[in-house]
C-alpha positions as CSV (number, residue, x, y, z in Angstrom):
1,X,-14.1,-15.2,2.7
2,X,-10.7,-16.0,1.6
3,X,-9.9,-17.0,-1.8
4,X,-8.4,-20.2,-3.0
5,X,-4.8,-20.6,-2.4
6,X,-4.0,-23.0,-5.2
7,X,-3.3,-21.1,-8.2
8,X,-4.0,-21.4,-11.0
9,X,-6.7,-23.9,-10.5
10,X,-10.2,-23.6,-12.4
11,X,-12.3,-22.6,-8.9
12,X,-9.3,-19.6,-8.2
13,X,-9.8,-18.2,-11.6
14,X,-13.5,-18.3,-11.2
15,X,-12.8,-16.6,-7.5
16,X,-10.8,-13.7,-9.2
17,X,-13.1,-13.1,-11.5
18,X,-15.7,-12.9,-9.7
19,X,-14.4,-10.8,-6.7
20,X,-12.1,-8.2,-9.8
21,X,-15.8,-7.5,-10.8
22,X,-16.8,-4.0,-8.6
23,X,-13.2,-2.3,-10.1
24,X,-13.5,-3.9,-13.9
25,X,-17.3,-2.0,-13.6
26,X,-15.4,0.8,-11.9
27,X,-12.7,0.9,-15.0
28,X,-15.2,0.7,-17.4
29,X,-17.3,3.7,-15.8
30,X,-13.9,5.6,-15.6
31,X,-14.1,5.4,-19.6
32,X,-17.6,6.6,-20.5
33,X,-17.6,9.4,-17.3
34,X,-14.1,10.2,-16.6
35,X,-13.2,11.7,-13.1
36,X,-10.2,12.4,-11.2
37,X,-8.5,8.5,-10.8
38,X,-9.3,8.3,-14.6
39,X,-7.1,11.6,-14.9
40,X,-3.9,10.5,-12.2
41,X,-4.2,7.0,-13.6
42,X,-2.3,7.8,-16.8
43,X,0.4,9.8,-14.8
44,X,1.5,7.8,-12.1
45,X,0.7,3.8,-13.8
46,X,4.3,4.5,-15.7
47,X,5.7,4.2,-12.2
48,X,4.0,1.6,-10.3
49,X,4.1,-1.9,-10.3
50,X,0.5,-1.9,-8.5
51,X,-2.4,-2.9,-10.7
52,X,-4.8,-0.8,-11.7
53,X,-7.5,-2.1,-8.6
54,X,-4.7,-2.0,-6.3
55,X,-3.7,2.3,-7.2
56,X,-8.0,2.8,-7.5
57,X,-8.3,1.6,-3.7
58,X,-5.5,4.4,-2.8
59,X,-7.1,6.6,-4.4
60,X,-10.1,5.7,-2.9
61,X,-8.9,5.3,0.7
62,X,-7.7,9.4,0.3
63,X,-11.0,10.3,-1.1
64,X,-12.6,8.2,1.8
65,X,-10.4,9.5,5.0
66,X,-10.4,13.5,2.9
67,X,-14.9,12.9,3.0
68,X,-14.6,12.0,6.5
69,X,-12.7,13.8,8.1
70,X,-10.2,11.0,9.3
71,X,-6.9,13.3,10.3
72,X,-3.0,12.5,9.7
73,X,-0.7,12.0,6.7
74,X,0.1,9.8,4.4
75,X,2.8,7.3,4.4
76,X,3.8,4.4,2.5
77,X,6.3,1.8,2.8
78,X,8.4,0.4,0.3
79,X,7.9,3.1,-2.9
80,X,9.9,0.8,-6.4
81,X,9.5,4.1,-8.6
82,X,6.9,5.6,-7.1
83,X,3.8,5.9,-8.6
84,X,1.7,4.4,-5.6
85,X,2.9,7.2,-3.3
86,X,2.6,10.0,-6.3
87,X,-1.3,9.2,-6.1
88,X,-1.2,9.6,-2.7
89,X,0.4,12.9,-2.9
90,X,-1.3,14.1,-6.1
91,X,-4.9,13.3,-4.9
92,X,-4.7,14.7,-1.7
93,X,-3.4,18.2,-3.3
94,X,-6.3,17.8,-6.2
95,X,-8.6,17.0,-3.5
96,X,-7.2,20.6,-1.3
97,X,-5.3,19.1,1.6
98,X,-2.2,20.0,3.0
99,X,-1.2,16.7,4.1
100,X,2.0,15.4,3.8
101,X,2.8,12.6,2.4
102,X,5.8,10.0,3.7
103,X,7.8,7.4,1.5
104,X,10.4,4.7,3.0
105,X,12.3,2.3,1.0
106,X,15.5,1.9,1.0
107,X,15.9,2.6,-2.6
108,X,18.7,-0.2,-3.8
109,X,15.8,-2.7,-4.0
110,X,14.2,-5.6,-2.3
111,X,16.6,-6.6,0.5
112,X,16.9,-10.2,1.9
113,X,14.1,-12.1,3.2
114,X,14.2,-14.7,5.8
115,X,13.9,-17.9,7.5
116,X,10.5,-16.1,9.0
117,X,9.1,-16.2,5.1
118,X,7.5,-19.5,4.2
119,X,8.3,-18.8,0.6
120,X,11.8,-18.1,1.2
121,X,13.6,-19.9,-1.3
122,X,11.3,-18.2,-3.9
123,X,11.5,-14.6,-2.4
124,X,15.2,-14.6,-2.0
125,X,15.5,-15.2,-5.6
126,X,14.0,-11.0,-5.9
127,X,16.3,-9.4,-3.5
128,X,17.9,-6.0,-4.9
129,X,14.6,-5.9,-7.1
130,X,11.7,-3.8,-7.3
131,X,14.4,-0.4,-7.4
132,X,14.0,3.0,-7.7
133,X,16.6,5.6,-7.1
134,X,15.7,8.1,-4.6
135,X,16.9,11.1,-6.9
136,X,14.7,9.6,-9.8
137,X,11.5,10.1,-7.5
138,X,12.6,13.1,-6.3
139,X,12.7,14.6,-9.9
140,X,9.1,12.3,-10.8
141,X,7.7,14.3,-7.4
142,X,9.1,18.0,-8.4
143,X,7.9,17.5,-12.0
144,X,4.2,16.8,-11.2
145,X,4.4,19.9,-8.3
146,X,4.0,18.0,-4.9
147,X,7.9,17.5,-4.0
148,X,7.3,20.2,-1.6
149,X,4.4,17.6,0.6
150,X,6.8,14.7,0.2
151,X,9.1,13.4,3.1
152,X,11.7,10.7,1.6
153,X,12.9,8.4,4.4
154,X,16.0,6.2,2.7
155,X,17.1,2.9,4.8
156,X,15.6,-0.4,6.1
157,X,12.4,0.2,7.8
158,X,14.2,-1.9,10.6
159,X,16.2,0.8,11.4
160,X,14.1,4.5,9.9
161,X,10.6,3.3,11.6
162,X,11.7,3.1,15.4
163,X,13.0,6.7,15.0
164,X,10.6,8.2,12.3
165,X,8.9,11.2,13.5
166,X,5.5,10.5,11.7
167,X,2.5,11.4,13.7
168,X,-1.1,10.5,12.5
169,X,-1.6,8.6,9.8
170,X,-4.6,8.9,7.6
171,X,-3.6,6.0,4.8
172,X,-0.9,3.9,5.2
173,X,0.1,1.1,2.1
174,X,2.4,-1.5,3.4
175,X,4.2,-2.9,0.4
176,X,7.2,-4.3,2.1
177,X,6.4,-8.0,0.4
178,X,8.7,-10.1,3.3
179,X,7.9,-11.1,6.6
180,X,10.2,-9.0,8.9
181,X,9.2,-5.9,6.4
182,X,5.8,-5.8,7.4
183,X,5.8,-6.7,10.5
184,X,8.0,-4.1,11.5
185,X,6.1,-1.9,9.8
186,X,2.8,-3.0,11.6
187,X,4.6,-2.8,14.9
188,X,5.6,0.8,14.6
189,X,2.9,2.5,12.6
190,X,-0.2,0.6,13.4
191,X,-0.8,2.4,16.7
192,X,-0.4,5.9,14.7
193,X,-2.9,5.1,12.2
194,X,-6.2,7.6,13.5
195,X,-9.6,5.5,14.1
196,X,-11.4,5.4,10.6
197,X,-7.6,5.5,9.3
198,X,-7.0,3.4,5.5
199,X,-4.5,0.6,6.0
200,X,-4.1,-1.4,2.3
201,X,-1.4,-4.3,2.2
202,X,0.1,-5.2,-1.1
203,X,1.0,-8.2,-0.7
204,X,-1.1,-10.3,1.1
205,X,-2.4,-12.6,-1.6
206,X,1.3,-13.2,-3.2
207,X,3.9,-13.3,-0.7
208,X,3.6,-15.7,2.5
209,X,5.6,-13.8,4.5
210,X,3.5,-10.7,4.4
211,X,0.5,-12.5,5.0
212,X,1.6,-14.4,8.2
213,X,3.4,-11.2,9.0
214,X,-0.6,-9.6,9.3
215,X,-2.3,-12.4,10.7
216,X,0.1,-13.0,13.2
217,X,0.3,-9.3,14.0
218,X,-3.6,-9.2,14.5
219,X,-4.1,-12.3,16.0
220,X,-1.5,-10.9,19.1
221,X,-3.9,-8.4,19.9
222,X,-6.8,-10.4,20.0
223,X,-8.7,-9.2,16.9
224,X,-9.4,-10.3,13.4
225,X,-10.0,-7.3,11.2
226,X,-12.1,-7.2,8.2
227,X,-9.9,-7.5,5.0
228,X,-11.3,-6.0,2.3
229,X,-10.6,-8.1,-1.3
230,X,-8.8,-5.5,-3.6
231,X,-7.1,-8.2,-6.1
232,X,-5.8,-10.9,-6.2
233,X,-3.2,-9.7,-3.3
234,X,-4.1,-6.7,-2.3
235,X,-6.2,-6.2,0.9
236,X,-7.4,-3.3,2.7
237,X,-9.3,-2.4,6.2
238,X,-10.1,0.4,7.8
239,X,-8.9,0.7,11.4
240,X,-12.0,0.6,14.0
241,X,-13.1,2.6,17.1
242,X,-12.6,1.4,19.5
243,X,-9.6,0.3,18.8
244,X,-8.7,-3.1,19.9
């Protein structure tokens, strides 16, 4: 079920509410029995501009992929200042793996969306947002001990991704927000991500562009994967086998 794309009307309110339920519990739980998102959660939320359902999923899909024995890395695209892809890297090494974890952005911002996004006039006005300097999360990275697991890939993923030695994926977070950003990203990385693999989108529920950049993407290959409700724009699935 897909929630109501007129916000905010009185029925979507009543749809977020609803469906931000299971991670409000979760959040509360966190505070009478603490555990280990409940620990990073404090740590990384400084740097990241994902909500608080959006960084438990993360954490989730590493616990998930770790418990199952899913192989590969862990990559994320499009990083701001970093605190989605420092919970990747800090709960695989609480958690005992060796994976490594991958970041591209280009690290000067948002760039340019275009004609391809159906919100373009609105998205255009964010270009050169959402920042974070590459030696800033370099230094975030070293500080809480897992720079040494981290691969930072700087430049558009138009031109890193085609060329990007990353093998397996375990858990890949798409946060690219336009169009052409996720797509490209889906084009190159999709096929690597193993069977059982964690794919979560960040922006499916805000920006236009990302969400006809996944729908059109699926709906090339013929198959219409189970999206997982996160938040209000966040979205998750876990890749199937066979794969289609």
């Amino acid at each position: 079920m897909s929630p109501p794309t007129a916000y905010p009307t009185l029925a979507s309110r009543a749809w977020r509410r609803l469906h931000d339920l299971p991670w409000r519990f979760a959040a509360l739980r966190d505070r009478v029995l603490p555990g280990l998102f409940a620990e990073l959660l404090p740590v990384v939320q400084p740097y990241s501009m994902c909500s608080e359902a959006r960084l438990r999923s993360l954490h989730r899909a590493v616990r998930s992929v770790v418990r199952r024995g899913v192989a590969g890395d862990l990559v994320e695209c499009g990083a701001a200042r970093g605190g989605s892809a420092l919970l990747l890297a800090l709960t695989a090494a609480r958690l005992g793996q060796r994976r490594r974890t991958w970041v591209f952005d280009t690290f000067a911002g948002l760039p340019q969306p275009t004609l391809a996004d159906p919100d373009y006039d609105e998205a255009r006005r964010y270009v050169g947002t959402c920042r974070g300097e590459l030696a800033e999360l370099e230094a975030l990275f070293a500080a809480a001990g897992v720079r040494e697991q981290v691969v930072f890939v700087k430049g558009l993923f138009q031109d890193t991704l085609p060329v990007s030695p990353v093998g397996t994926i375990a858990v890949l977070h798409l946060d690219g927000d336009w169009y052409d950003s996720v797509r490209v990203c889906l084009d190159h990385l999709y096929a690597r991500v193993a069977p059982g693999g964690v794919i979560q989108i960040d922006d499916y529920g805000h920006w236009a562009g990302a969400r006809k950049a996944v729908d059109e993407f699926f709906e090339r290959r013929g198959f219409r994967p189970r999206l997982r409700y996160v938040d209000y724009t966040g979205r998750t699935l876990r890749k199937p086998h066979p794969v289609p």
